[in-house]
C-alpha positions, 0 to 999 in steps of 0.5 A, spaced: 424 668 345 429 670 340 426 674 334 427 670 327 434 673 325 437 673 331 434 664 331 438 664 325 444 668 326 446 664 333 445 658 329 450 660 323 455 662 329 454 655 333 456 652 326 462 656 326 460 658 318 460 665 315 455 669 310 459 666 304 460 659 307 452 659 307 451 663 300 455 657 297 450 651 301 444 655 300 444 658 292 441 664 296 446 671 295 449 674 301 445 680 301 438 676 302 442 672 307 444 678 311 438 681 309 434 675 313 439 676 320 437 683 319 430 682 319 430 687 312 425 683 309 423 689 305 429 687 302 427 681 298 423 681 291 417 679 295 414 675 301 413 669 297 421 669 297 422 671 304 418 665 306 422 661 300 429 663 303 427 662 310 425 655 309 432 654 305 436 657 310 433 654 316 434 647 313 440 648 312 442 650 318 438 645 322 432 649 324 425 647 325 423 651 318 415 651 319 416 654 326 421 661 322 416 661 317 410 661 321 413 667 326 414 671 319 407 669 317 405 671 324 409 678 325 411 681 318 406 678 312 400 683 311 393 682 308 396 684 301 400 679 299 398 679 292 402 673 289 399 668 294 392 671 295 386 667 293 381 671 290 374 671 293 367 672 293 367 679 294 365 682 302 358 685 304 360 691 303 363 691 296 358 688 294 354 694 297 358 699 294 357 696 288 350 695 288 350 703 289 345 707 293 338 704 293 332 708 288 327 713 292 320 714 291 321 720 287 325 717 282 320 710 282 315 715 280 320 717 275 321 712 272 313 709 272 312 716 268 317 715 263 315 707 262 308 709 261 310 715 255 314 709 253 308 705 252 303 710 249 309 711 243 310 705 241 302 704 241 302 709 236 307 706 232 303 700 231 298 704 229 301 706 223 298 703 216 302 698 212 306 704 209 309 706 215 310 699 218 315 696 212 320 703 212 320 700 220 321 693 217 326 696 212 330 700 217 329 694 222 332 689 216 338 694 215 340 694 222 340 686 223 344 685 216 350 690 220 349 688 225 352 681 223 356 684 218 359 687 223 366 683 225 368 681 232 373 686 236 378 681 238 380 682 246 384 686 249 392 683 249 395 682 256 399 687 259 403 683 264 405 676 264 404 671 270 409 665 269 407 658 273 413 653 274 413 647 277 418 642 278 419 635 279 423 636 283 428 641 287 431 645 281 436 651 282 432 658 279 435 664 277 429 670 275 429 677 274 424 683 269 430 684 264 438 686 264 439 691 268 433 688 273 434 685 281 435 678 280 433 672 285 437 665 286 434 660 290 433 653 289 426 651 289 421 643 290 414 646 289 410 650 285 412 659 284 409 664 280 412 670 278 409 676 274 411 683 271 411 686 264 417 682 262 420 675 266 426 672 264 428 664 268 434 660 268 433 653 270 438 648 273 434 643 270 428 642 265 424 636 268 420 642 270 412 645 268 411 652 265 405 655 264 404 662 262 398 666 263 393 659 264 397 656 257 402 651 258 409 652 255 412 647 252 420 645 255 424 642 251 428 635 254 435 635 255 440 635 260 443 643 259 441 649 264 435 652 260 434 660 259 426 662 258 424 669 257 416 671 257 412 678 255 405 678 253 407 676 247 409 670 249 416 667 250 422 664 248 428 660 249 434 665 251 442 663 249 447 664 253 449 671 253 441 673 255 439 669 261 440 671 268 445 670 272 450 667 266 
């Protein structure tokens, strides 16, 4: 049976097409579409977009895409795919890892040892007269009042940024991390996430819904390409001369 790039590369040379005649059809630059042909897979952002650029590819040329994906999923994809894994209940034996090792009988003797020292000095200290019961009554009011007083530390900010898009239908899509960074074009017709410390995303179209770490952001309507730029301080529209790929 002919591997996944060899299945491609006849397909393409039956249609008489080059790379570049493909790039054109696809959206998906030359350097991936050979990378697929090669079976280079490490050459792609991710397996999300492997599996994205497959699909694209094999339509487009005819093919069965369900059956390419399928094999990649099969020979190449491995269990630390972690844009698309799910995140479980943890195993029986993180959870035993967790739980850490279990008490002897010397340290349950210990430990009944200090609960009864615990127990005759706290007698003691009920047994105090009035006097030593209002300094506790004091201290413990002192405590409570600073307690209360004390402000309520705000949670940490996030590092890292995870960008949602989903499109109402099939919507070309440039991403990369910051100037300078790889940049990803493809056409896209289900949801994709995208994540790093910095994403920047040029859409076709703005018939699309975002959300940022959980939080929905906000499009706004029109018929131009839109430019986003998303931090984890959260996001903007970019002008012309600042998205990807312009």
């Amino acid at each position: 049976m002919p591997s996944i790039g060899e299945t491609l590369r006849e397909a393409r040379m039956r249609q008489r097409l080059d790379i570049a005649d493909v790039e054109t059809r696809t959206k998906i630059r030359a350097k991936y579409l050979r990378a697929l042909e090669n079976e280079e897979f490490g050459m792609l952002p991710g397996p999300t977009f492997v599996k994205t650029f497959l699909r694209t590819y094999a339509e487009m040329l005819g093919l069965d895409p369900h059956v390419l994906v399928e094999e990649y999923r099969t020979s190449y994809e491995g269990e630390d795919e972690s844009e698309l894994q799910a995140l479980g209940p943890p195993s029986a034996a993180r959870r035993d890892r967790r739980r850490g090792p279990g008490l002897g009988a010397g340290s349950l003797a210990l430990l009944a040892l200090v609960a009864v020292l615990a127990a005759l000095v706290a007698i003691g200290l009920l047994s105090d007269d009035g006097g030593g019961n209002g300094d506790q009554a004091s201290r413990t009011d002192r405590t409570e009042t600073d307690t209360a007083a004390a402000p309520t530390p705000a949670p940490p900010r996030p590092k890292r940024v995870s960008v949602r898009v989903d499109p109402a239908s099939a919507t070309y899509i440039c991403v990369d991390h910051g100037a300078g960074t790889p940049v990803v074009e493809t056409t896209i017709e289900d949801t994709q996430r995208f994540r790093g410390k910095r994403v920047r995303v040029l859409l076709g179209k703005r018939d699309v819904r975002i959300w940022m770490n959980g939080k929905p952001v906000e499009v706004a309507p029109g018929a131009d390409p839109i430019g986003l730029q998303f931090t984890p301080r959260g996001s903007r529209e970019l002008p012309i001369g600042q998205q990807p790929c312009t």
